[in-house]
FILO-437056 format. One record per residue (C-alpha): residue in one letter; x, y, z. Coordinates in steps of 0.25 Angstrom, whole numbers, padded with zeros to 4 digits, always signed. Layout:
residues N
AXYZ;...
This chain:
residues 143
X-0103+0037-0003;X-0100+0045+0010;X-0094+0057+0014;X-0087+0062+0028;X-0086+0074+0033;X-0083+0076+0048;X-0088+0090+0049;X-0102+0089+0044;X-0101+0073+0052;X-0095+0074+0064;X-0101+0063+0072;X-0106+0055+0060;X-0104+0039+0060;X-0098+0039+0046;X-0102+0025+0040;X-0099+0017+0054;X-0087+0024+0054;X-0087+0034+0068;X-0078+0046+0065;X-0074+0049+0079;X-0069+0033+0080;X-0058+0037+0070;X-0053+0051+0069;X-0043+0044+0059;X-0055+0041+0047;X-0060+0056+0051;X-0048+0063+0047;X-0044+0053+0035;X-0059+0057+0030;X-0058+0071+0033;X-0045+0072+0027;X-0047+0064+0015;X-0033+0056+0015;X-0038+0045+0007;X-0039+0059-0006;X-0026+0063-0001;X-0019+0049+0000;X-0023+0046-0014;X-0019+0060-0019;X-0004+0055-0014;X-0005+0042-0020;X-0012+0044-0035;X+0001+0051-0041;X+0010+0040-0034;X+0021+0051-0031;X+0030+0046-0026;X+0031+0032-0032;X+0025+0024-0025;X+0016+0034-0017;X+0004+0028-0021;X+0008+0012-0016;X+0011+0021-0001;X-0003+0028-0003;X-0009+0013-0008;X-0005+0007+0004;X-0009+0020+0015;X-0023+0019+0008;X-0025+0004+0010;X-0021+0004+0024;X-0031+0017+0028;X-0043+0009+0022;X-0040-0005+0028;X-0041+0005+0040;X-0053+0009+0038;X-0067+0007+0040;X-0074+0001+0028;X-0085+0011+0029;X-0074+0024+0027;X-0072+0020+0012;X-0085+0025+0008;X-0080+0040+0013;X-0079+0048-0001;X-0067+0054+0002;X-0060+0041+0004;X-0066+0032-0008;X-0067+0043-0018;X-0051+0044-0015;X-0048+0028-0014;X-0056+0026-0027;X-0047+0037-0035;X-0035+0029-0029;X-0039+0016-0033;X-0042+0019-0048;X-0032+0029-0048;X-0022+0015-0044;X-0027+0006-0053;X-0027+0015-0067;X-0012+0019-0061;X-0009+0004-0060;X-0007+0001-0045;X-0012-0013-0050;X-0001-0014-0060;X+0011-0011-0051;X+0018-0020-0044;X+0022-0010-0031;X+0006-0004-0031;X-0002-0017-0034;X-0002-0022-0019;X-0005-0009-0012;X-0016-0006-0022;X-0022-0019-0020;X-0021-0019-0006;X-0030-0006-0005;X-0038-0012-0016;X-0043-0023-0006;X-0043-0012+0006;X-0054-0005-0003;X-0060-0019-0006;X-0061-0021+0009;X-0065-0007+0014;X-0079-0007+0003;X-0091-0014+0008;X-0101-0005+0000;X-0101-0009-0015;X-0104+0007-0019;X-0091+0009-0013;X-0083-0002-0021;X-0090+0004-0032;X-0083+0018-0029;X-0071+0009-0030;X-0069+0000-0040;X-0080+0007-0049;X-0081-0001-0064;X-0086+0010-0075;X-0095+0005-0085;X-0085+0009-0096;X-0077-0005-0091;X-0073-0011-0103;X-0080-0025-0094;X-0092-0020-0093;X-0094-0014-0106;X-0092-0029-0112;X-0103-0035-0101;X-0112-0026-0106;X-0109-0027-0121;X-0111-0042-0118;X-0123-0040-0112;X-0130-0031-0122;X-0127-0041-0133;X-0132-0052-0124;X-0146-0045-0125;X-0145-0041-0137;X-0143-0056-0142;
């Protein structure tokens, strides 16, 4: 998808998104502090770190401009959390459920380009789902 890199860029219109206008995206970008958000919220140590972390990451992207999600450094960290979230049982959990799903529909909101949904919420052709449609669909022909 894309990459950022304000050395090699430095007056570079990044996606509609002017770096000089925000200083602010520049430096979360530079910096990587969606990789280092997630680093503190995956272990949830303390309890109830990862709810905090949940909750600073759906506010920084309803912030955002849509075209910054595409940024490798941002989605490749958001995607580790959301799968990270939901094999953990953030879904399950009555105290995480609502700031999970909160930065569920924060995601939903910021992806316009269906590549980047893909990066998302990806379905592996190992899905039990799909193997039956296409069990049914080989006997289909095969009848």
């Amino acid at each position: 998808l894309t990459t950022f890199n304000s050395r090699t860029d430095p007056d570079v219109t990044w996606r509609g998104v002017s770096r000089a206008a925000s200083p602010c995206l520049e430096w979360m970008l530079r910096e990587k502090l969606f990789d280092t958000l997630v680093a503190y919220g995956l272990p949830d140590r303390p309890p109830g770190l990862r709810t905090l972390i949940t909750q600073t990451i759906e506010a920084i992207i309803r912030g955002l401009p849509t075209s910054v999600l595409a940024a490798v450094n941002i989605h490749r960290a958001l995607r580790q959390y959301v799968h990270v979230c939901i094999r953990q049982g953030d879904l399950d959990s009555e105290d995480r459920k609502l700031p999970f799903l909160k930065l569920l529909s924060a995601l939903c909101h910021q992806i316009l380009n269906p590549t980047l949904a893909f990066v998302f919420f990806e379905i592996k052709p190992k899905d039990d789902i799909l193997q039956r449609i296409k069990r049914r669909e080989r006997n289909r022909r095969q009848r």
